[in-house]
C-alpha positions in Angstrom: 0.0 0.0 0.0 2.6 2.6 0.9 4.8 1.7 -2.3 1.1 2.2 -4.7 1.2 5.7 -2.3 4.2 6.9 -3.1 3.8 6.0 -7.3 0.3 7.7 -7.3 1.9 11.0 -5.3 5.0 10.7 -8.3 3.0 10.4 -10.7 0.6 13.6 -9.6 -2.8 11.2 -9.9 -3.8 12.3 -6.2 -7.5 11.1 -6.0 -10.0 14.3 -4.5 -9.4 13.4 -0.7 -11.6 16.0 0.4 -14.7 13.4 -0.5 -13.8 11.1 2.4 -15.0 12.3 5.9 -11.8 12.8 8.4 -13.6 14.9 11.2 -16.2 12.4 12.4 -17.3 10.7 15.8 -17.3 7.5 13.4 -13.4 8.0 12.6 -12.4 9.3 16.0 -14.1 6.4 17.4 -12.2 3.8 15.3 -9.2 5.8 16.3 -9.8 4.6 19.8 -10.2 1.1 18.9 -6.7 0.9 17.2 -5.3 2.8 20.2 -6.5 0.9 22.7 -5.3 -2.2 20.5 -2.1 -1.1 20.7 -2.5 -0.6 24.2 -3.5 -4.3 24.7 -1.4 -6.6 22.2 2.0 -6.3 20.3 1.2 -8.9 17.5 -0.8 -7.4 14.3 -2.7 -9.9 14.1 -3.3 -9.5 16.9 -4.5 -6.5 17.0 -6.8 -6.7 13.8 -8.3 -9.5 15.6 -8.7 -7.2 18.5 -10.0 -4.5 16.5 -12.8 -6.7 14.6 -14.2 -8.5 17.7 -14.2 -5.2 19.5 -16.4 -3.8 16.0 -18.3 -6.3 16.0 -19.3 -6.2 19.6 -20.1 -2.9 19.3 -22.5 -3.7 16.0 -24.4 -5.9 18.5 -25.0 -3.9 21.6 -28.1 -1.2 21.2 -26.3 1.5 23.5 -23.3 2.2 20.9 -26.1 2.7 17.7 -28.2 5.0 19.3 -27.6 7.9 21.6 
């Protein structure tokens, strides 16, 4: 990924970035999770695994999809 990064910025083929949302409590929560993943376990498989149960877990209990 950070090699195909570095050819599109070479190449001047930046995509419009502006389209994606940076600022949101959806990204600043996700943000968390990794943090706290790194908090918890060294391995990165670890910590994907980590970061999916703790996603998933969240998609299943009420108080995290509604305020």
């Amino acid at each position: 990924m950070e090699n195909n990064l570095d050819e599109v910025i070479m190449m001047g083929n930046m995509p419009d970035l502006n389209k994606y949302p940076c600022h949101t409590q959806a990204v600043e929560s996700h943000i968390k999770v990794v943090t706290d993943s790194s908090k918890a376990v060294c391995d990165e498989e670890q910590k994907e695994g980590y970061i999916r149960a703790k996603l998933e877990s969240r998609k299943k209990m009420s108080k995290y999809t509604k305020k």
